[in-house]
C-alpha positions as CSV (number, residue, x, y, z in Angstrom):
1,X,18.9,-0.9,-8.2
2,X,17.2,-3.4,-5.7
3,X,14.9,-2.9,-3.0
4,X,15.9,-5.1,-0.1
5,X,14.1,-7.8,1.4
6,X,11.7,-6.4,3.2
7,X,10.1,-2.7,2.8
8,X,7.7,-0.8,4.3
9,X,5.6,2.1,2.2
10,X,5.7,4.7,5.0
11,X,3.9,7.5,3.2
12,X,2.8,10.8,5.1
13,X,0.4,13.1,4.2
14,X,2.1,16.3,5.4
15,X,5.5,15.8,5.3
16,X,6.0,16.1,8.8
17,X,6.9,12.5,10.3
18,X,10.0,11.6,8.3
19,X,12.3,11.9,11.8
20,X,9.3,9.5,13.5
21,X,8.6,7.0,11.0
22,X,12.8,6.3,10.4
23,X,12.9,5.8,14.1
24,X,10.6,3.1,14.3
25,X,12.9,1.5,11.5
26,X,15.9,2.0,13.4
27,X,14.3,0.3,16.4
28,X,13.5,-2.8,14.1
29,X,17.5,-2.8,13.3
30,X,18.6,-2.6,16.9
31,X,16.1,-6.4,16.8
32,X,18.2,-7.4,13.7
33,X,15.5,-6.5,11.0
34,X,16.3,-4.2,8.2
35,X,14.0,-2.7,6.7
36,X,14.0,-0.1,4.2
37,X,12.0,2.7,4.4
38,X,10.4,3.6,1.1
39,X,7.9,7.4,1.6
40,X,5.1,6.8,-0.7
41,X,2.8,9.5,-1.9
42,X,0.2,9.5,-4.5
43,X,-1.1,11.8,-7.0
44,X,-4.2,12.2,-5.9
45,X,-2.6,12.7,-2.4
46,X,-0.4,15.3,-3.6
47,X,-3.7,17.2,-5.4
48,X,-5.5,17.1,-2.4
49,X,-2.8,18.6,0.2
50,X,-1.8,20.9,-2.5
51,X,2.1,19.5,-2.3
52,X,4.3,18.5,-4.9
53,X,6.3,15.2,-5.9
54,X,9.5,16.6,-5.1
55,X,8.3,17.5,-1.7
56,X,8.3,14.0,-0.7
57,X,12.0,13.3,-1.2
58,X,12.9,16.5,0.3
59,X,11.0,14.9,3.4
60,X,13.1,12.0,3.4
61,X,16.2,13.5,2.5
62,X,15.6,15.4,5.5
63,X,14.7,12.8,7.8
64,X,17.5,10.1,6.8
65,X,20.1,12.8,7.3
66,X,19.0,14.0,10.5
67,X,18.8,10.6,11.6
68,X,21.8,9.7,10.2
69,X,20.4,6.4,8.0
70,X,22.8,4.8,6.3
71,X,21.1,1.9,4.8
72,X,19.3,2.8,1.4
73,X,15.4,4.2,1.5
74,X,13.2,5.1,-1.3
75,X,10.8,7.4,-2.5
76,X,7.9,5.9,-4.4
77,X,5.9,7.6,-7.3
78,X,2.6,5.8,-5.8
79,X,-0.4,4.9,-8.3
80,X,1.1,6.7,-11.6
81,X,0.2,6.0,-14.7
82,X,0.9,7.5,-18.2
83,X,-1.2,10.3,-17.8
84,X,0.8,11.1,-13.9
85,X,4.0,10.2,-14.0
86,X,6.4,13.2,-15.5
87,X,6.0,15.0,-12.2
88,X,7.7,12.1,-10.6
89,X,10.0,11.3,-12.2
90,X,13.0,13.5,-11.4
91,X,12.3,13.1,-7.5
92,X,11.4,9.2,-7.0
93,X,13.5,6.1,-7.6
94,X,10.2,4.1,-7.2
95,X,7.6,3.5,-9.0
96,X,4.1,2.0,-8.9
97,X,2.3,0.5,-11.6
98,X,-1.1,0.9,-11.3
99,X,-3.3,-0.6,-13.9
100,X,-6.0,-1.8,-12.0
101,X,-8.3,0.6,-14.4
102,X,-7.1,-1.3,-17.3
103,X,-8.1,-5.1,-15.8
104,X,-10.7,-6.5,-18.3
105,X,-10.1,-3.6,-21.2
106,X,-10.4,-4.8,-24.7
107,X,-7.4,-6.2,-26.1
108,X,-6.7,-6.9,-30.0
109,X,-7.7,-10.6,-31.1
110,X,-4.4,-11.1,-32.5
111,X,-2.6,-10.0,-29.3
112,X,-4.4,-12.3,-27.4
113,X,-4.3,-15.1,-30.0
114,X,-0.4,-14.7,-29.4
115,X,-0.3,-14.8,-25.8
116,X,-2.1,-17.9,-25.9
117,X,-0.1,-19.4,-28.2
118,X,3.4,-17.9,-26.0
119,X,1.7,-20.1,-23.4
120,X,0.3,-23.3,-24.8
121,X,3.2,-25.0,-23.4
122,X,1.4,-24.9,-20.2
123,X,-2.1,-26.4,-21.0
124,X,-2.7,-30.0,-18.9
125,X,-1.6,-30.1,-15.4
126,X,0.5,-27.3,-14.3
127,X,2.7,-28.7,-11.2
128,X,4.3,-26.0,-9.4
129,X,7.1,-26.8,-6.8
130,X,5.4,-26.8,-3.5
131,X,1.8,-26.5,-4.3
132,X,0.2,-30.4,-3.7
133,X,-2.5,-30.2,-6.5
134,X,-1.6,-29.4,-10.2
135,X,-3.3,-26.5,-12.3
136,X,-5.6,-27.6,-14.8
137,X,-4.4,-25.7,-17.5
138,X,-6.8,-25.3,-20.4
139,X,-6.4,-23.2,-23.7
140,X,-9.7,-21.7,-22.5
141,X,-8.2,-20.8,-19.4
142,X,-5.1,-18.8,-21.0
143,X,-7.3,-16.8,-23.2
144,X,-9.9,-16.0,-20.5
145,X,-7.1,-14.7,-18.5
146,X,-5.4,-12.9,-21.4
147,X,-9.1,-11.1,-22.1
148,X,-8.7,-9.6,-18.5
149,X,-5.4,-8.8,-18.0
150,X,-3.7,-8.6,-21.1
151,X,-4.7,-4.5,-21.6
152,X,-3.5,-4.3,-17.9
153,X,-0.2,-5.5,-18.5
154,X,0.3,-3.9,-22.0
155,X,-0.1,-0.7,-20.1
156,X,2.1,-1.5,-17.6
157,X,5.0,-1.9,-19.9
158,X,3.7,1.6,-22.0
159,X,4.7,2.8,-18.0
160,X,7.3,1.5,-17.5
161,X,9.9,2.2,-20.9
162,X,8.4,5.5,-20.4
163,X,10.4,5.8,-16.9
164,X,12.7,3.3,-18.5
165,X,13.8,6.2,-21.0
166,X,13.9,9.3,-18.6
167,X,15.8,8.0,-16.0
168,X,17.5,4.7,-17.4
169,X,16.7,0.9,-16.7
170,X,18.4,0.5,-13.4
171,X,17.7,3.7,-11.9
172,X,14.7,2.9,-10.1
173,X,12.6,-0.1,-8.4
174,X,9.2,-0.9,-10.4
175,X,6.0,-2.3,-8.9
176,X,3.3,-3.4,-10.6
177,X,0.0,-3.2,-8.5
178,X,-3.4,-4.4,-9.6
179,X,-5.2,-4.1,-5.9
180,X,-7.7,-1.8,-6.0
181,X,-10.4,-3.5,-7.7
182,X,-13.3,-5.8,-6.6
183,X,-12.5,-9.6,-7.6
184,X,-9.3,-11.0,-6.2
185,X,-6.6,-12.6,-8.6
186,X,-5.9,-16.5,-8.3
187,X,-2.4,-17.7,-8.3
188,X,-2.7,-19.5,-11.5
189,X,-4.5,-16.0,-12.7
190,X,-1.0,-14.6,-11.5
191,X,1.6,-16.9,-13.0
192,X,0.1,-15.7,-16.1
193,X,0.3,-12.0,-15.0
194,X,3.8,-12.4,-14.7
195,X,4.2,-14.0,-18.1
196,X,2.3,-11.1,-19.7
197,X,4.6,-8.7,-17.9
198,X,7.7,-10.4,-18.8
199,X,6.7,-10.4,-22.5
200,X,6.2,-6.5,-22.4
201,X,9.8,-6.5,-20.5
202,X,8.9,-5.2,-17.4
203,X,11.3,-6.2,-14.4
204,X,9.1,-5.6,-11.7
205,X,10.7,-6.5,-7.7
206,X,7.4,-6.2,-6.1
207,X,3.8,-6.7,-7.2
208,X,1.1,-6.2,-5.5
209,X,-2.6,-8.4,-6.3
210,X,-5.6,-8.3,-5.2
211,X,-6.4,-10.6,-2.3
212,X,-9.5,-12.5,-1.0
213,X,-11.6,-10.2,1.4
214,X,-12.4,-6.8,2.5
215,X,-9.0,-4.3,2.4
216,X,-10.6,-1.5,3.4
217,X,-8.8,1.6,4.5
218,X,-7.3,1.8,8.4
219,X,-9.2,-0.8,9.7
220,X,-8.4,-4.8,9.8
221,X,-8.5,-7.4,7.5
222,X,-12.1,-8.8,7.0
223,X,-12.5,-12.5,5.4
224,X,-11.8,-15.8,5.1
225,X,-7.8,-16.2,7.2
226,X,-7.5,-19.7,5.9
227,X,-8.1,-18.7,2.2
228,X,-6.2,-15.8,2.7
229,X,-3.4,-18.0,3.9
230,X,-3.5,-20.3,1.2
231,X,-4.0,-18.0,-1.4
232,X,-0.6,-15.7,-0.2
233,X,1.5,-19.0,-0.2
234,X,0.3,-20.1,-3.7
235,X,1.1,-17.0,-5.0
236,X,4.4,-16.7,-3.4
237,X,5.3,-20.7,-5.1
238,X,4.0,-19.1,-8.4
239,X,6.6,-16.0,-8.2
240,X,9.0,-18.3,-7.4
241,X,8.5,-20.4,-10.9
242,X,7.7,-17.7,-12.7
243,X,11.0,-16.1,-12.0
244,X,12.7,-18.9,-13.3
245,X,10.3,-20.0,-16.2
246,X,10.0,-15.9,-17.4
247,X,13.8,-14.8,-16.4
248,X,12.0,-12.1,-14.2
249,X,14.4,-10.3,-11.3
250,X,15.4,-12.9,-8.4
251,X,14.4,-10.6,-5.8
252,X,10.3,-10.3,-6.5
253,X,8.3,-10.4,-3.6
254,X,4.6,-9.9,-2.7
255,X,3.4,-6.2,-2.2
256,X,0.6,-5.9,0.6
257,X,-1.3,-2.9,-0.3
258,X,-2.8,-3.3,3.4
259,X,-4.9,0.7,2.6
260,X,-3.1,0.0,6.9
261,X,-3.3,-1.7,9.7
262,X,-4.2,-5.9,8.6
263,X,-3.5,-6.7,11.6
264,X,-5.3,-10.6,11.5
265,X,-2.9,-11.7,8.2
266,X,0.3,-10.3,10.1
267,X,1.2,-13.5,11.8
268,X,-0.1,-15.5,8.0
269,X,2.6,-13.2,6.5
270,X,5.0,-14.1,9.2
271,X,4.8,-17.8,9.1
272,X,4.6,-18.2,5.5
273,X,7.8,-15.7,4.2
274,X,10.1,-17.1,6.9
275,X,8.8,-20.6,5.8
276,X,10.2,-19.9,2.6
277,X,12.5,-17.4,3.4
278,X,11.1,-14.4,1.5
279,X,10.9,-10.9,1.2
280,X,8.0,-8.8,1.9
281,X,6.8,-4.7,0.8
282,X,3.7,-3.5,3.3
283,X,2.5,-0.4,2.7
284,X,1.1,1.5,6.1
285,X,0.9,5.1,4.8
286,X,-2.5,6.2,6.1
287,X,-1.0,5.0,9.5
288,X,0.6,8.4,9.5
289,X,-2.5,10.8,9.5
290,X,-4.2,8.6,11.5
291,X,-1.7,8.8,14.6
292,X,-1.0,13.0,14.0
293,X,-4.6,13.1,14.8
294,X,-4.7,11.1,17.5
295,X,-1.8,13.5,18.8
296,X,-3.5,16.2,18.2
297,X,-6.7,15.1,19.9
298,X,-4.1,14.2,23.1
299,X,-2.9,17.8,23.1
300,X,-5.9,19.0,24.0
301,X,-7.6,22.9,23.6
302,X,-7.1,24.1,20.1
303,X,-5.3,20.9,18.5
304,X,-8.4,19.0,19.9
305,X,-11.1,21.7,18.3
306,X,-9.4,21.5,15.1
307,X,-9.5,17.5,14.8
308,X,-13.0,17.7,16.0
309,X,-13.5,20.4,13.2
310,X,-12.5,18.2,10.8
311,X,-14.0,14.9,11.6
312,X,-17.1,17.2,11.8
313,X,-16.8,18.8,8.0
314,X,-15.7,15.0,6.7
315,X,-19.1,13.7,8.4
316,X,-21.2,16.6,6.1
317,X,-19.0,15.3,2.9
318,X,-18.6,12.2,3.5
319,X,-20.0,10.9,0.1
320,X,-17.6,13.1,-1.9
321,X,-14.7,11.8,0.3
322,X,-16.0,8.1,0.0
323,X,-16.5,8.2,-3.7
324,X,-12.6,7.6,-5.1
325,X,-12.3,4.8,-2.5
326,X,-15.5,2.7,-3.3
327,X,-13.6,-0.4,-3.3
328,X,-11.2,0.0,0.0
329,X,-14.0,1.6,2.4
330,X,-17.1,0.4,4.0
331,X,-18.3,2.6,6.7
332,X,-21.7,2.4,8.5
333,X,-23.1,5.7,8.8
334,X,-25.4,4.8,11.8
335,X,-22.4,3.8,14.2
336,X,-20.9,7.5,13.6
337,X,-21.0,9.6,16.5
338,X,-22.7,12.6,15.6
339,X,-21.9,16.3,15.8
340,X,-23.6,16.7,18.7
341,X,-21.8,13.5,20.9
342,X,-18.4,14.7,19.4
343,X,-18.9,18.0,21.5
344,X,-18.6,16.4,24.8
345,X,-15.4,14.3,23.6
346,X,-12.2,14.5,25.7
347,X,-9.1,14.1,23.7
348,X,-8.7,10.7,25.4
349,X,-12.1,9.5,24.1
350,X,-10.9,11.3,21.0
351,X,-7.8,9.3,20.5
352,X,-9.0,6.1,21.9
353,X,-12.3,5.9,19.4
354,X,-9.6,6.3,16.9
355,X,-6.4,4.5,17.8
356,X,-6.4,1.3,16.1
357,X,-6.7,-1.1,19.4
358,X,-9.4,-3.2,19.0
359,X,-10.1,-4.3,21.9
360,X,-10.7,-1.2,23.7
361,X,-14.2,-0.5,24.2
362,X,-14.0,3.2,22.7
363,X,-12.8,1.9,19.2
364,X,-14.9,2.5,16.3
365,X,-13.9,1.0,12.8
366,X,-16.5,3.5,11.1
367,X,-14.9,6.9,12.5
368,X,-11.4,5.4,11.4
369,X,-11.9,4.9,8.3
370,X,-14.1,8.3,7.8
371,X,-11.1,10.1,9.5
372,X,-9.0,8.0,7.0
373,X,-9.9,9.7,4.2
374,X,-10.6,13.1,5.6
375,X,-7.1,14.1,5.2
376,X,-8.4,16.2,2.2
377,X,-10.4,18.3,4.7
378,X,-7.4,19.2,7.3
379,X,-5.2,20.1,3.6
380,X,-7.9,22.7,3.2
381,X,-7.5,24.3,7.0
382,X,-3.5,25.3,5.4
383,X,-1.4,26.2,8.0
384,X,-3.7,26.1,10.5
385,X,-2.9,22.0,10.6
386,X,0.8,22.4,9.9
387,X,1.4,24.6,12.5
388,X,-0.3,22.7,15.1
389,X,1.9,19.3,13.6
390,X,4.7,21.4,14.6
391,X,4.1,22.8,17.5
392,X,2.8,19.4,19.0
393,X,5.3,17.1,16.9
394,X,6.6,16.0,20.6
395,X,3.6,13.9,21.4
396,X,2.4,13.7,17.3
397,X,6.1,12.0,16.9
398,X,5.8,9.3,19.3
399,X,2.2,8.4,18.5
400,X,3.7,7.8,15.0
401,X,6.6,5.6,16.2
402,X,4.9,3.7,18.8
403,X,1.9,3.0,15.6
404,X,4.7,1.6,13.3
405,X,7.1,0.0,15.3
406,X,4.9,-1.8,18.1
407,X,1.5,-2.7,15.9
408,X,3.5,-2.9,13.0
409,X,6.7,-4.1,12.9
410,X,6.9,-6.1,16.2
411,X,3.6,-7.9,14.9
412,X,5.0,-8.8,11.5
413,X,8.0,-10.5,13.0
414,X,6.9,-11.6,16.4
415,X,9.6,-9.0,17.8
């Protein structure tokens, strides 16, 4: 089982915007780019709107059919790990690694006295085809890199010949993702990554590392472009020896865990994949709350009440919502409008402090990424939400396909 060349992790909270999100894909195929629609949901998603794995393929069964897709799509056991996974995997035929808990975990001496050993070959000057400057490999270097990510990786097979056994080798797409964490991974960190991955037999397609800069949830891309740039086309080079130096799958790609919206490194992405002529995953879940809000807001009277109620309850709790996202937000409590301001809000002001367009004067990157992760808060409301997703789904519907295909897709390949 393959995934394509590119995907895009369209994940929804609710399980309402199948319909919308395949027809922003379908739009991007009319243009002569196929992309394949993969619904990503978490566990920790799935606690916090009380749903359950299976509901996530029932979502996309439902969509695809009405829509009448006939390309493949997935549905992506997001963030599992041992102690997650069994609920998944009857329902998904994707599955994402995540071991970014178990970067820098103590690993046996003689397990990393092995790895190093696996790998001395590569001590001196690393060339790799397309990078200028060699690597300056030392054995210092290898075990360094084995002390941080050798648990990780360990793991990360333990993961995978777990799904490996329930549902069969080929059954299912693997990523690997090691993103959530502080300190970014260097290419020559990663070429070493994959080695340790290909020794525990994992045949991941996508992986997704961490990058230089800020990846915080809903809002833009905040560093360094230029290193960004550089870094991303290093580490695609790296892949592309690594596949052939580790006999990993021919098809792995980069995996942008963008927490949504990285808009500055679109046109980066753009210019360096078609350079090269590669494949790329972006995952835009939190996109999908985000613009059912911003519908609601535009439908006025009780829809608008109800988001206001919300933003307003994830204001009083917002260090409890904050606190499983310490590395992916950064949100200035003084530049949040306060109870009192969001009173007099129209659903216009509403939508257009929320509505990721930067240039508009109303935007505010704080209240995005506080109504980011207050999706916990409208899961509590019950139907209250549901029902107003489906009886405004008109207007919620587009807001979602105008979000994905125009400040998504069109911006990744200059459509």
């Amino acid at each position: 089982m393959k995934i394509g060349k590119y995907s895009f992790g369209i994940g929804d909270r609710f399980a309402h915007q199948g319909i919308a999100q395949i027809n922003a894909i379908i739009k991007a195929k009319k243009l002569g780019i196929d992309i394949i629609p993969v619904w990503n949901k978490s566990n920790r998603e799935h606690i916090n709107v009380h749903s359950l794995p299976v509901d996530t393929r029932i979502e996309a069964n439902a969509a695809v059919n009405s829509c009448r897709w006939k390309n493949n799509y997935f549905v992506d056991a997001d963030h599992i790990n041992l102690s997650t996974v069994d609920g998944f995997i009857d329902c998904s035929d994707f599955f994402t690694l995540d071991v970014a808990n178990y970067i820098g975990k103590e690993i046996t001496t003689y397990k990393l006295e092995a790895f190093v050993e696996n790998n001395k070959k590569y001590t001196g000057e690393l060339f790799i085809p397309g990078i200028s400057e060699p690597f300056i490999v030392t054995r210092d270097l290898i075990y360094q890199t084995a002390e941080k990510f050798l648990y990780a990786t360990s793991e990360a097979g333990k993961i995978y010949n777990y799904i490996a056994k329930k549902k069969g080798a080929d059954n299912f797409v693997t990523e690997v993702s090691m993103d959530e964490i502080n300190e970014a991974q260097t290419p020559i960190e990663m070429f070493f990554i994959l080695s340790a991955l290909a020794q525990v037999g994992v045949p991941l397609q996508t992986i997704a590392p961490k990058f230089t800069g800020r990846f915080n949830k809903g809002v833009d891309y905040i560093g360094d472009i230029h290193q960004f740039a550089n870094e991303f086309e290093q580490d695609i080079l790296v892949i592309d020896f690594a596949i052939k130096e580790f006999g990993l799958p021919d098809n792995l790609k980069l995996s942008i865990h963008s927490g949504s919206d990285k808009f500055r490194i679109y046109p980066v992405i753009s210019k360096i994949i078609k350079k090269y002529h590669k494949g790329i995953h972006i995952k835009t879940a939190g996109t999908t709350w985000l613009e059912e809000m911003i519908g609601l807001a535009l439908s006025g009277d009780k829809p608008l009440k109800l988001v206001k109620s919300i933003y307003n309850k994830g204001l009083k709790r917002m260090d409890e919502l904050c606190a499983p996202y310490t590395t992916v937000i950064n949100i200035d409590k003084s530049k949040l409008p306060t109870t009192e301001e969001i009173k007099t809000w129209t659903g216009d002001k509403f939508a257009n402090s929320l509505r990721h367009i930067q240039e508009h004067p109303d935007y505010n990157l704080n209240f995005r990424q506080l109504i980011h992760i207050s999706y916990k808060i409208a899961a509590e409301s019950g139907n209250k939400y549901t029902d107003a997703l489906k009886k405004h789904s008109e207007i919620i519907g587009k807001q979602v396909t105008e979000n994905l295909f125009e400040r998504h897709i069109k911006r990744l390949f200059n459509l």
